[in-house]
C-alpha positions in Angstrom: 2.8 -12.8 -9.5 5.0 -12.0 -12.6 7.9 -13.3 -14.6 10.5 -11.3 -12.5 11.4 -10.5 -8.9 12.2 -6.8 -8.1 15.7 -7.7 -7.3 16.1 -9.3 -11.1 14.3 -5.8 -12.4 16.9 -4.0 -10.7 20.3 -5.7 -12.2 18.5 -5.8 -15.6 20.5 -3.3 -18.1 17.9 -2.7 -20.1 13.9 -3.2 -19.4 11.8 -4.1 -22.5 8.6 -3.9 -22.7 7.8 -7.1 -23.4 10.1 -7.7 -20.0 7.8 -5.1 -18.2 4.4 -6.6 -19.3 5.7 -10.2 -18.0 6.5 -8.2 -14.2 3.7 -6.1 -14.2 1.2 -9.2 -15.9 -0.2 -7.4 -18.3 0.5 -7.5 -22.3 3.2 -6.2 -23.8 1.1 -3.4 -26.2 -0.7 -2.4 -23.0 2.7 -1.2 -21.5 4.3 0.3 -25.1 0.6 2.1 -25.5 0.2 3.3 -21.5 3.5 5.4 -22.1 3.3 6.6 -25.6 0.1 8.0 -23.8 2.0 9.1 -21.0 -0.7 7.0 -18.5 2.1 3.9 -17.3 4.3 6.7 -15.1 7.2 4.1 -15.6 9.9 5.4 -18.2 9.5 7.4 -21.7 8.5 6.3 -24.7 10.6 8.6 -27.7 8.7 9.3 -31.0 11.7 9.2 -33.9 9.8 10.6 -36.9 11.6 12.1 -39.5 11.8 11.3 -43.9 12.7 7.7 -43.4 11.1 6.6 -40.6 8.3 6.0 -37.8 8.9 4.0 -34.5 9.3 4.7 -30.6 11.6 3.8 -28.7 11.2 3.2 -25.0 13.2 4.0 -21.5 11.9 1.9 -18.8 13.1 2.8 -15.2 13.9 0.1 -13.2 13.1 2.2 -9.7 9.7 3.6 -11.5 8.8 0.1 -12.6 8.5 -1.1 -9.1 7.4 1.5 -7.3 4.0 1.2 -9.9 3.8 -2.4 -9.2 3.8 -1.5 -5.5 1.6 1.2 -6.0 3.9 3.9 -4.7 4.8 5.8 -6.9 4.3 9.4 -6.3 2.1 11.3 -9.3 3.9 14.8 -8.2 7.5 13.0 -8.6 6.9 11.4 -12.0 5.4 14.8 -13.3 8.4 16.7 -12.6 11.3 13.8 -13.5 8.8 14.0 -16.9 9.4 17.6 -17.1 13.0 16.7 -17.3 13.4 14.4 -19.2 11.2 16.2 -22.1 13.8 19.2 -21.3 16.5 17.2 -22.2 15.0 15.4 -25.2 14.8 18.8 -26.5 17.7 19.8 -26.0 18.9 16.3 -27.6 16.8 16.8 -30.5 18.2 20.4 -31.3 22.0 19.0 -30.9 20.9 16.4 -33.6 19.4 19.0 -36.0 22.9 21.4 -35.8 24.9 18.1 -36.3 23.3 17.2 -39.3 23.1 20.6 -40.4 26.7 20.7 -39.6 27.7 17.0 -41.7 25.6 18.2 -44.4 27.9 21.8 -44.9 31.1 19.0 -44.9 29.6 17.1 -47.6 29.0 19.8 -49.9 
């Protein structure tokens, strides 16, 4: 059994991955690897590339974490909350770009 209880998953405000190795018992690269690989269904992992810099950033879902501990988590639902989510990250992305685009006309 892990670190956490699903109850203390559920009122945490933000899930690390370090947090969701400890639930799930496995190591910490394991879970940041499994979603920038999209193969651990339990949040998003975000690739920020741009001049200055290289990381990820990660979105763990509380309700997704547990339900994959469990093993219920539907494959059908994940795909199409995925879908979404890369929708909006888009759509994120592009507001970024015209903002910066936008700051940079201000400046000059």
């Amino acid at each position: 059994m892990g670190k956490y209880t699903d109850e203390e998953i559920r009122n945490m405000k933000k899930i690390t991955c370090k947090i969701a190795a400890d639930y799930l018992g496995i190591a910490p690269m394991a879970v940041s690897i499994g979603m920038q690989q999209e193969k651990l269904p339990i949040g998003f992992a975000v690739h920020h590339q741009d001049h200055y810099t290289d990381r990820w950033s990660y979105h763990i879902i509380a309700e997704r974490l547990i339900a994959y501990n469990h093993g219920t988590i539907s494959e059908v639902q994940v795909q199409g909350i995925e879908n979404n989510l890369s929708r909006i990250i888009d759509e994120f992305s592009e507001m970024r770009k015209d903002l910066v685009f936008l700051l940079r006309g201000k400046q000059e």
